[in-house]
C-alpha positions in Angstrom: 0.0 0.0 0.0 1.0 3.4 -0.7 1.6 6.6 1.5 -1.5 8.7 2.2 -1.2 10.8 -1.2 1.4 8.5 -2.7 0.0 8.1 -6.6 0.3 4.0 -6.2 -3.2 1.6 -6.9 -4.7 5.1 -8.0 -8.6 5.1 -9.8 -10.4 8.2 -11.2 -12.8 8.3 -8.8 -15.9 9.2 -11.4 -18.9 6.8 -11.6 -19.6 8.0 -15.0 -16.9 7.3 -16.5 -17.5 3.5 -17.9 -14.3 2.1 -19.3 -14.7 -1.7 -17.8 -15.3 -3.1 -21.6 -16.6 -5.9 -20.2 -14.3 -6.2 -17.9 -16.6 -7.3 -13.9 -16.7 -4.2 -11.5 -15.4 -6.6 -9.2 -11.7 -6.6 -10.8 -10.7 -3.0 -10.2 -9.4 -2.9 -6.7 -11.1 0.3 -5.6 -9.2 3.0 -3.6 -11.9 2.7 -0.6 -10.9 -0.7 0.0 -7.5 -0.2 -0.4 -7.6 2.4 2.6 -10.4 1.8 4.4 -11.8 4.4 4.7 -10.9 8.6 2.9 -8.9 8.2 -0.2 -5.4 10.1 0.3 -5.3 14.3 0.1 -3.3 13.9 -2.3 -5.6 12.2 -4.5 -8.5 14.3 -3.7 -6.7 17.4 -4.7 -6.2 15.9 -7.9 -7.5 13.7 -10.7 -11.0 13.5 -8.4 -14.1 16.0 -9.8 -13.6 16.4 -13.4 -17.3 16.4 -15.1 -16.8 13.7 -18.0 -19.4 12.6 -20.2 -20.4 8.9 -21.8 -20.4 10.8 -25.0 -16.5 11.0 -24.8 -16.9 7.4 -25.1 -19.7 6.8 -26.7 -20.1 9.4 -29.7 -20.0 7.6 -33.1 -20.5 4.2 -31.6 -24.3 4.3 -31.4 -26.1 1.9 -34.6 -27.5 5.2 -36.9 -29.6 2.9 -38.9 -31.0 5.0 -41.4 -27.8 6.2 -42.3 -26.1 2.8 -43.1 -29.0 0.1 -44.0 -28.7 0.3 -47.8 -25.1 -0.8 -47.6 -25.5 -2.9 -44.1 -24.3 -6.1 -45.9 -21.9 -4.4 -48.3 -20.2 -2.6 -45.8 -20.8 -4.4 -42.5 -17.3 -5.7 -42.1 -15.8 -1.9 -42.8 -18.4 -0.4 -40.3 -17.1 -2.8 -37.7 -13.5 -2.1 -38.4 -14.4 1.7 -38.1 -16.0 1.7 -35.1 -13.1 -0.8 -33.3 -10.5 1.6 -34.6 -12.9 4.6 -33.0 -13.4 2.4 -29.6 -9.5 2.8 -29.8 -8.5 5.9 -30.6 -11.2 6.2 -27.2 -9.5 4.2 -25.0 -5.8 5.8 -25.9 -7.2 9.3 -25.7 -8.4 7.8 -21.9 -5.6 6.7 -21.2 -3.5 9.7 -21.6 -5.4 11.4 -19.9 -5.2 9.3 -17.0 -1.5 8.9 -17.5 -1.6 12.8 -17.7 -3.6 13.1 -14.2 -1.0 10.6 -12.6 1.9 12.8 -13.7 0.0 15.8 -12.2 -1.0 13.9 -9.1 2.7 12.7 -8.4 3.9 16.4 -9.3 1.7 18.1 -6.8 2.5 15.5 -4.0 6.1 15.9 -4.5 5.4 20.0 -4.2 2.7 19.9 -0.7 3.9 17.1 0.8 3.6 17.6 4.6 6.0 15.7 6.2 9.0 17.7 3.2 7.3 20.7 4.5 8.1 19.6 8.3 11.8 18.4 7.6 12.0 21.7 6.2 10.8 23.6 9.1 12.1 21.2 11.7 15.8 22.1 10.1 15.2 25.5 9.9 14.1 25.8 13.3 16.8 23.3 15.1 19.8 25.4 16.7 23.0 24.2 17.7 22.5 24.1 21.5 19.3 21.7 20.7 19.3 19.2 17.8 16.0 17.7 17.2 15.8 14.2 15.4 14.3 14.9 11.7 11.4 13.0 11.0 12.5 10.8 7.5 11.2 11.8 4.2 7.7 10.5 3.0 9.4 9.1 0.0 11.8 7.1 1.5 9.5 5.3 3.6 10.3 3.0 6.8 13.1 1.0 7.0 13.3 -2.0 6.1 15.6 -4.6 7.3 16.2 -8.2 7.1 12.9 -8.5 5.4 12.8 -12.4 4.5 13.8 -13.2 8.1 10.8 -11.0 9.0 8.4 -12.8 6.8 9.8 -16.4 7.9 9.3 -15.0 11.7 5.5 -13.8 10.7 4.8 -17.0 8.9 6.7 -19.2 12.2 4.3 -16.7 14.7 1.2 -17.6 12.8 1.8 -21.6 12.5 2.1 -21.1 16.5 -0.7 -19.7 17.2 -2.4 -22.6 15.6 -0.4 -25.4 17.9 -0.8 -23.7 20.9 2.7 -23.8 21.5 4.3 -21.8 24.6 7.9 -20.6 24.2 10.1 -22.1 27.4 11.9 -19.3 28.0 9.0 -17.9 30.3 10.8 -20.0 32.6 14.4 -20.4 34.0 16.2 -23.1 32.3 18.3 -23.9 35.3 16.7 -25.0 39.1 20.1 -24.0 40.5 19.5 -21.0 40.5 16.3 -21.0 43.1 18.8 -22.6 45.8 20.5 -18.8 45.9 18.8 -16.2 48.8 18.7 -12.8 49.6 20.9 -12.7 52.6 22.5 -9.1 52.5 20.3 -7.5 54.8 21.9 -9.1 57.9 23.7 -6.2 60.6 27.3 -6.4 60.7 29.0 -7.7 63.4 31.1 -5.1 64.1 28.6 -2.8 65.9 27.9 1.0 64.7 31.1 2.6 63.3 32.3 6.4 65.2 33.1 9.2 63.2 36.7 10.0 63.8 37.2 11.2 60.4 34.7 13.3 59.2 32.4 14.1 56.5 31.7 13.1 53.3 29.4 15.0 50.4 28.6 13.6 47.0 27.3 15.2 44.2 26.5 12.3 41.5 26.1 12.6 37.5 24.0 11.1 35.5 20.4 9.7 34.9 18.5 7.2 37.4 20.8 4.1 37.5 24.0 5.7 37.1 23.0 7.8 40.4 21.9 5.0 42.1 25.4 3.4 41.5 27.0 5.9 43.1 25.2 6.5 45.8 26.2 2.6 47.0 29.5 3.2 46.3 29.6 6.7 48.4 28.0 4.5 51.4 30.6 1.7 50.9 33.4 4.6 50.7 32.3 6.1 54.0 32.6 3.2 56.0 36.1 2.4 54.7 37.1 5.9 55.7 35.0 5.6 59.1 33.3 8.8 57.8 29.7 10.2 58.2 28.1 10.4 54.3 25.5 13.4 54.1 22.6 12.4 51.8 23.8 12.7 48.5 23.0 15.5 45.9 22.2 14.7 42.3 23.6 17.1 40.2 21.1 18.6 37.1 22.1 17.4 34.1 21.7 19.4 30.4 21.1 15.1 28.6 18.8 14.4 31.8 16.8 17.9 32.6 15.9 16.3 35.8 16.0 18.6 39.1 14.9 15.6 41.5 16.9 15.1 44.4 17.5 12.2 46.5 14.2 12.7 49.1 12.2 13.1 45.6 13.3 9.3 44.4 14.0 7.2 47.7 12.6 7.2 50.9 15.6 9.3 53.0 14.5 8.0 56.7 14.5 4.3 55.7 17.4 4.7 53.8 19.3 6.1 56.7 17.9 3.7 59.3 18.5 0.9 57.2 22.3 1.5 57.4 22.3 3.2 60.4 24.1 -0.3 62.2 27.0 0.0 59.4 27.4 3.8 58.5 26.6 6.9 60.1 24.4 8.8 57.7 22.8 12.4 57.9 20.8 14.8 56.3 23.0 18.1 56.4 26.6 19.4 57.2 26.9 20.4 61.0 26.5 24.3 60.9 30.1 25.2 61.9 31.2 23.1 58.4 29.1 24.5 56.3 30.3 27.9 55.7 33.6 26.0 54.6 35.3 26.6 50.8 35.9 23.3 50.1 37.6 24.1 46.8 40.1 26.6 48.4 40.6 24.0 51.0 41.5 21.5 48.6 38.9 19.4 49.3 36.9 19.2 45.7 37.2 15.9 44.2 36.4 15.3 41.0 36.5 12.6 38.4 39.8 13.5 36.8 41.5 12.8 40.8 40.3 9.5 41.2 41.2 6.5 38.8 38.0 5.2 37.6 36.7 2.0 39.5 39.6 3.0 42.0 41.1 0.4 44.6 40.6 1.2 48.2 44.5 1.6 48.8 43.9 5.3 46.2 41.0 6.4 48.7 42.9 6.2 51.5 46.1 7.3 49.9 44.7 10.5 48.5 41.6 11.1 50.5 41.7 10.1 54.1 44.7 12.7 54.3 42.4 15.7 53.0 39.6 14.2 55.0 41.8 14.1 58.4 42.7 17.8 57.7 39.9 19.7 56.5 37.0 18.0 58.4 35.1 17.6 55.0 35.8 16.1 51.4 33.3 16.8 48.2 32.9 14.3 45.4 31.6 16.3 42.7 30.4 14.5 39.5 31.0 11.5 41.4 30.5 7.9 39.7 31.8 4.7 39.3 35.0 5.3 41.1 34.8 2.2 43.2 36.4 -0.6 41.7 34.8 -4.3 42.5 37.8 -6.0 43.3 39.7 -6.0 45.5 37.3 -5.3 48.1 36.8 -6.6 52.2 33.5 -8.8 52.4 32.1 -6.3 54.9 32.5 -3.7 52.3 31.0 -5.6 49.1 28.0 -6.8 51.8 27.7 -2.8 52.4 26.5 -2.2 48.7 24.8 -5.1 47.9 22.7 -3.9 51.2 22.4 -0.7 49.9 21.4 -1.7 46.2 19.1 -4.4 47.3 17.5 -3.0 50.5 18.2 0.5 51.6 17.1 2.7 48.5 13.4 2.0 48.5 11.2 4.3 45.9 9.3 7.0 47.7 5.3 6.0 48.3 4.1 8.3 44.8 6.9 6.4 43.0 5.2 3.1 43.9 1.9 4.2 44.3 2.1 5.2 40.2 4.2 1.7 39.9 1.9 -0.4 41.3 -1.2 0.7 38.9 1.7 0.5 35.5 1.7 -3.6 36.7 -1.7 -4.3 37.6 -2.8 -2.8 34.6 -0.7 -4.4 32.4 -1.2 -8.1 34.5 -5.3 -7.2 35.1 -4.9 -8.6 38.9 -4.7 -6.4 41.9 -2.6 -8.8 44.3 1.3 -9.2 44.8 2.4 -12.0 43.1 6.2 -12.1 44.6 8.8 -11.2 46.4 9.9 -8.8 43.5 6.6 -7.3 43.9 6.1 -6.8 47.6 10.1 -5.5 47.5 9.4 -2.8 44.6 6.1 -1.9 46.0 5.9 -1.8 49.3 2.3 -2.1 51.0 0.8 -0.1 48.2 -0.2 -3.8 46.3 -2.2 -6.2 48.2 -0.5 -9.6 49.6 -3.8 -10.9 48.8 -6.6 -11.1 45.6 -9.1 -8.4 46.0 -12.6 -9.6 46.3 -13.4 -8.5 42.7 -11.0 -10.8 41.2 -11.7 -14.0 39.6 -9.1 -16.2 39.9 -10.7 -18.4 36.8 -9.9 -15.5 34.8 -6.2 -16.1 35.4 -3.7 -13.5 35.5 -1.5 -12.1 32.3 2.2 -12.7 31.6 4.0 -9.7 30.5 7.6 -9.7 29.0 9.4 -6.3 29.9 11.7 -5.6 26.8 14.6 -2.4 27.3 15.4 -1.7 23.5 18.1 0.8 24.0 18.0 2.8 20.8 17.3 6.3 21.9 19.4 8.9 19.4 22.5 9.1 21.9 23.1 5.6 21.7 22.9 5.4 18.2 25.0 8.2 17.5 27.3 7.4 19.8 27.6 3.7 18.4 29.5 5.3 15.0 26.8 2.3 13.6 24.7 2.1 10.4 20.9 1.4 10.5 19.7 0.9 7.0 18.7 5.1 7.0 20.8 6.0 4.1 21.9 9.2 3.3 18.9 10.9 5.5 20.3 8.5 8.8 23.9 9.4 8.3 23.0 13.2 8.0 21.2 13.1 11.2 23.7 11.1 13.4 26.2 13.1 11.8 24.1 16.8 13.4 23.8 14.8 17.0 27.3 14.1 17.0 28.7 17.5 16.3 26.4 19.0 19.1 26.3 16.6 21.9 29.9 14.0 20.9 32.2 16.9 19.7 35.2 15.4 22.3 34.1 11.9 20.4 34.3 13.3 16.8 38.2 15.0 17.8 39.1 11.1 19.3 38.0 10.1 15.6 40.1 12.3 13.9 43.3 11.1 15.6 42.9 7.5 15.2 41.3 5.6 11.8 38.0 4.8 13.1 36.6 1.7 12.1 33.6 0.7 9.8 30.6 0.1 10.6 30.7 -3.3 9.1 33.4 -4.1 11.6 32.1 -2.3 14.5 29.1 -4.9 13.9 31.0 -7.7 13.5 32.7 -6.9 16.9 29.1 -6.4 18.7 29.5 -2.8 19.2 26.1 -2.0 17.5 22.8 -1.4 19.3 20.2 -3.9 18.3 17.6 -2.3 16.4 13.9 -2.5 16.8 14.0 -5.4 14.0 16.9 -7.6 15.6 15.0 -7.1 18.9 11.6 -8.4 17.2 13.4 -11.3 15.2 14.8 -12.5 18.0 11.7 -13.1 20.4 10.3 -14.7 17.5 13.2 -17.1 17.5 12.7 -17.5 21.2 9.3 -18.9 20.5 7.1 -15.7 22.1 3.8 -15.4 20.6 2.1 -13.1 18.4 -0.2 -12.6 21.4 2.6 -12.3 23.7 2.3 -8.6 25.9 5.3 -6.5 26.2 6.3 -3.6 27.6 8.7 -1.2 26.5 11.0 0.9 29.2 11.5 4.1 27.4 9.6 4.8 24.4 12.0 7.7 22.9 12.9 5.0 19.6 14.9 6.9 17.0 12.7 6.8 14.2 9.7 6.5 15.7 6.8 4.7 14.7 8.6 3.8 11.2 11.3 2.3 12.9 8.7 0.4 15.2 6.6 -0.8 12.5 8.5 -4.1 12.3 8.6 -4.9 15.6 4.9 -3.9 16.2 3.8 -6.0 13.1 4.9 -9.3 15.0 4.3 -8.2 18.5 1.0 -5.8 18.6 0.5 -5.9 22.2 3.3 -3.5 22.8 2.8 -1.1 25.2 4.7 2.0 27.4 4.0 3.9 30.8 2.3 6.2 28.2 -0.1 3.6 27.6 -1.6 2.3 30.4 -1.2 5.6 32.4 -3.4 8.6 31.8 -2.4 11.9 31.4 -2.9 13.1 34.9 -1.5 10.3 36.6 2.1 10.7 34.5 2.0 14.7 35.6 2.8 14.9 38.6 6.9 13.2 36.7 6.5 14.5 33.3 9.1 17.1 33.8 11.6 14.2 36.0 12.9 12.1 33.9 14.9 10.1 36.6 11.3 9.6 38.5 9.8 8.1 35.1 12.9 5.9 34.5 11.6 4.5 38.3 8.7 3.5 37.2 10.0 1.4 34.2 12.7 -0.3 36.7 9.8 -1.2 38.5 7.6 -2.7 35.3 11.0 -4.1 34.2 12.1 -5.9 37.6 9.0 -7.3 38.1 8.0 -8.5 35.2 7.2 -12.3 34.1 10.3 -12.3 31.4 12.9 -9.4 31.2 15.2 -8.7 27.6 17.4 -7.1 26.9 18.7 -5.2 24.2 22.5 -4.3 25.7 23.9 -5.9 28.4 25.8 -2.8 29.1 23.2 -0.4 29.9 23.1 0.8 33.9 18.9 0.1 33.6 19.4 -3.6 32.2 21.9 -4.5 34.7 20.3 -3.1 37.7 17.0 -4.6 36.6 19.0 -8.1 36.2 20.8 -8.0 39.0 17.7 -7.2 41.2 15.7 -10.3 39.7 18.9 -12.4 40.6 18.4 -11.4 44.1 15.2 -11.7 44.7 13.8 -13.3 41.9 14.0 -17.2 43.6 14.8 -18.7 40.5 11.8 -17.7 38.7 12.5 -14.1 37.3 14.4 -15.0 33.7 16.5 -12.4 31.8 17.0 -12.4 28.4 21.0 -11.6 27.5 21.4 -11.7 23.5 25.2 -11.6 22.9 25.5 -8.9 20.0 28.5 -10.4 18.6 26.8 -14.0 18.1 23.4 -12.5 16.6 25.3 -10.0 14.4 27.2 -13.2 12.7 23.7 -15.0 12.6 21.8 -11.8 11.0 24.8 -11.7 8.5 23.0 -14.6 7.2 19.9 -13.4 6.4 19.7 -13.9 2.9 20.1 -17.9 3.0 19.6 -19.1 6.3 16.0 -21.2 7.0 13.7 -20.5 10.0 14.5 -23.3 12.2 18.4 -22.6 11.9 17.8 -19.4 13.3 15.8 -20.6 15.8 18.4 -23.2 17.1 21.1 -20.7 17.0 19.2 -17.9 19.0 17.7 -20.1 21.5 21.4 -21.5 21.8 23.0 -18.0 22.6 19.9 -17.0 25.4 20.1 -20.2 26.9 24.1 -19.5 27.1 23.3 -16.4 28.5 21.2 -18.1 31.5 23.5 -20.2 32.9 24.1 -19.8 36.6 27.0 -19.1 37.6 29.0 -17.0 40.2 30.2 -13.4 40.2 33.8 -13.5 38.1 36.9 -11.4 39.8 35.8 -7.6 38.9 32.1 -8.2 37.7 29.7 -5.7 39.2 28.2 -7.2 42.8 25.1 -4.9 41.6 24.6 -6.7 38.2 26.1 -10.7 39.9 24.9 -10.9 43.1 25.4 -14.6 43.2 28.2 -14.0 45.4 29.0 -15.3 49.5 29.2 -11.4 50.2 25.1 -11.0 48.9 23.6 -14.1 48.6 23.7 -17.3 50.5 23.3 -21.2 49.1 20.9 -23.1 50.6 
């Protein structure tokens, strides 16, 4: 089908106008059934209301027989060849014509088109301080990739629906991994830590997870200096826009009485300290000091001394600057406490969460120990009387597709958007990458073929689709996507959404007045898809790298009882089988993508260096039963 105004499966739309020849009415596909509905504005604007008459047709072709019966056997065979060459001449003169209108039609599209006309309004109006993603040009349509792996996956979704067949991947593979417990929560045995050292402030970067990250590893830095940590501040960020602080996102009195045993914690500097110029003094930290994931041995190296002397140290911009190994026990215990139990959403944050998964599951009742963590008392431990348990409560699969325009700009990766892609990527770059574009200039950067190859690509809204269908998820199958920015849009989605239509976002399932009290706090919205990601039936992810996909794993390790499975896709393996496309079957694909998850699920035990937030299968977090 054609774009609204396109001149494709065109029909003068004039009832008078009989040029069937014989021809049934029911063999010219119509432009009302083609779209349902309003033919395009382009084709009402032209080649619609032109007043034609039968005589155009039908002059000379009527029997005048007064005129020809004296010579009707004489000349009966020249009569006939005269009026077929006339029916002729008729049908080419039409034809023109309608070849003529088409030409116009086309013409006048390419002139009024309204999405040119927005590119070219959208271009002039983007400055350099903000760079709005251009919509793609009508003519060039969505993108499409992988196409016959596409149709194989549509054609493999339908068959399934007829066998009744459930993918196994709604379930852990292994049982090994139910015999690992939260255990982190236990009080040290130590006693409450004195302050002999003093105070320490933290100012953290970045969006949701990345804060949440540092606050844990400011917690775990304060009790190996045997400091007292004021809250932490969250610095506004131009990328993030968010002004929330940390009272706006987590619940400040449970935080600090959950760690009260292990770290002294309060709210603001002691009066006399806070008139103090902590840069004069020496005491600013920043990145650029610290080594990043630094050892404890730099901290008290460089730190303590500063600490000892000025009474107060600031971390500003501070991060991941706390290395994993090596590390006491009593201090990797200290985060995974933090992480797991201490930083609790605040009530609105749940109260807003708890509708997003009891719309999206249609039952009103916590249905685990992710729940009840993640939601606090604001879901019911027990069905409502209004449910009906015959009824049966939906499976969701939460999917994080990270392909927002900074990721794929970043990437230095090609998406099938030709010239109209590269241009825009190219914009993003030079405003928001400019440090990334002068590292390129120094070095020969490498293709995007090879930057594929070597799994450095986001997967794209197509990959992501191809391989749930590989996994065996249903067409049925109800998903929700974290984050619904998705460069290119709808066109970009349009795969994706063909195979899986029950794809739905916060936006969705939350009305308009219940999303605005976080419209304009971008960290409090990214809370409410951790929440609908950790807690949902099946999580996937897109990249393994991503601070939201490893938080969300690592909390469905920990509390998940061997019933909360993650979806890992290695990039590297499903770019080698995608390279493929063109000749590999269906059920090859399907072997060698239910191979690389099932890889992926395998329990095992946090490696020397791994993140304790994303592996908590560790003695320090978790215990074996």
């Amino acid at each position: 089908m054609g774009k609204q105004g396109s001149p494709r499966g065109g029909r003068v739309e004039n009832q008078d106008l009989d040029i069937s020849f014989g021809v049934k009415e029911n063999e010219f596909p119509s432009l009302d059934m083609q779209y349902r509905g309003d033919p395009p504005i382009g084709r009402r604007l032209s080649g619609g209301d032109y007043n034609w008459d039968k005589v155009v047709l039908t002059k000379g072709m009527k029997n005048d027989s007064a005129k020809f019966a004296p010579c009707k056997g004489v000349f009966v065979g020249k009569r006939q060849m005269w009026r077929l060459h006339r029916h002729i001449r008729s049908i080419v003169f039409t034809l023109l014509l309608m070849g003529f209108l088409y030409l116009l039609d086309s013409l006048l599209f390419s002139i009024f088109d309204p999405a040119m006309l927005q590119n070219n309004f959208s271009l002039q109006g983007s400055s350099k301080a903000e760079v709005e993603m251009v919509p793609r040009a009508a003519k060039e349509g969505p993108v499409k990739l992988y196409e016959r792996l596409l149709n194989m996956a549509a054609s493999s979704l339908a068959e399934r629906e007829f066998k009744q067949e459930s993918s196994k991947f709604w379930e852990e593979p292994y049982p090994q991994a139910s015999s690992w417990k939260p255990c982190a929560d236990k009080t040290s045995p130590h006693g409450k830590p004195r302050n002999i050292t003093g105070y320490i402030l933290i100012s953290a970067n970045g969006g949701l997870n990345q804060q949440r990250v540092a606050v844990c590893n400011a917690v775990a830095v304060a009790s190996l200096l045997n400091a007292t940590l004021v809250i932490p501040k969250f610095l506004y960020s131009n990328v993030w826009r968010d002004p929330s602080q940390f009272g706006d996102i987590y619940q400040e009195d449970y935080f600090m009485d959950m760690l009260k045993d292990e770290v002294n914690i309060i709210k603001e500097l002691p009066p006399n300290l806070k008139l103090l110029d902590v840069e004069a003094a020496g005491s600013l930290i920043t990145d650029a000091e610290l080594s990043k994931e630094a050892t404890p041995d730099e901290y008290i190296k460089k730190i303590l001394p500063l600490l000892l002397r000025n009474r107060v140290v600031h971390f500003l911009g501070y991060g991941n600057r706390l290395g994993f190994d090596p590390l006491s026990s009593e201090l990797q215990k200290l985060r995974c406490k933090c992480n797991f139990h201490a930083l609790k959403f605040v009530p609105e944050i749940q109260q807003i969460g708890s509708l997003l998964v009891r719309r999206i599951r249609r039952y009103d009742f916590a249905r685990s120990t992710l729940d009840k963590q993640l939601l606090g008392n604001l879901i019911p431990h027990v069905p409502l009387r209004h449910y009906h348990a015959a009824e049966g409560p939906s499976k969701y699969l939460a999917l994080h597709l990270r392909f927002e325009i900074d990721m794929v700009a970043y990437s230095m990766c090609e998406f099938g958007g030709g010239e109209t892609e590269k241009s825009e990527l190219q914009t993003y770059r030079e405003v928001h990458f400019p440090l990334l574009l002068e590292r390129l200039k120094k070095s020969k950067p490498l293709s995007p073929q090879e930057l594929r190859k070597m799994g450095k690509c986001p997967l794209t809204p197509e990959e992501a689709g191809l391989v749930l269908a590989g996994l065996g998820f249903k067409h049925g199958t109800y998903i929700y996507l974290a984050g619904s920015d998705i460069y290119g849009g709808q066109s970009r989605m349009q795969a994706l959404t063909t195979l899986y239509p029950n794809l739905v976002t916060k936006e969705d399932l939350l009305t308009p007045s219940e999303l605005a009290p976080f419209r304009n706090f971008s960290s409090q919205l990214a809370a409410l898809d951790f929440i609908a990601c950790a807690t949902s039936d099946v999580f996937a992810m897109t990249d393994s790298g991503s601070q939201l996909s490893s938080l969300v794993s690592g909390f469905r390790t920990y509390y998940g009882g061997g019933h909360a499975p993650t979806l890992r896709p290695s990039k590297k393996r499903l770019s080698a089988i995608l390279s493929r496309n063109k000749t590999i079957g269906w059920h090859s694909f399907e072997g060698k993508i239910r191979k690389m998850i099932d890889e992926g699920q395998r329990v095992q035990v946090r490696g020397l260096g791994r993140s304790i937030y994303r592996h908590p299968r560790c003695k320090e977090c978790m215990c074996r039963h």
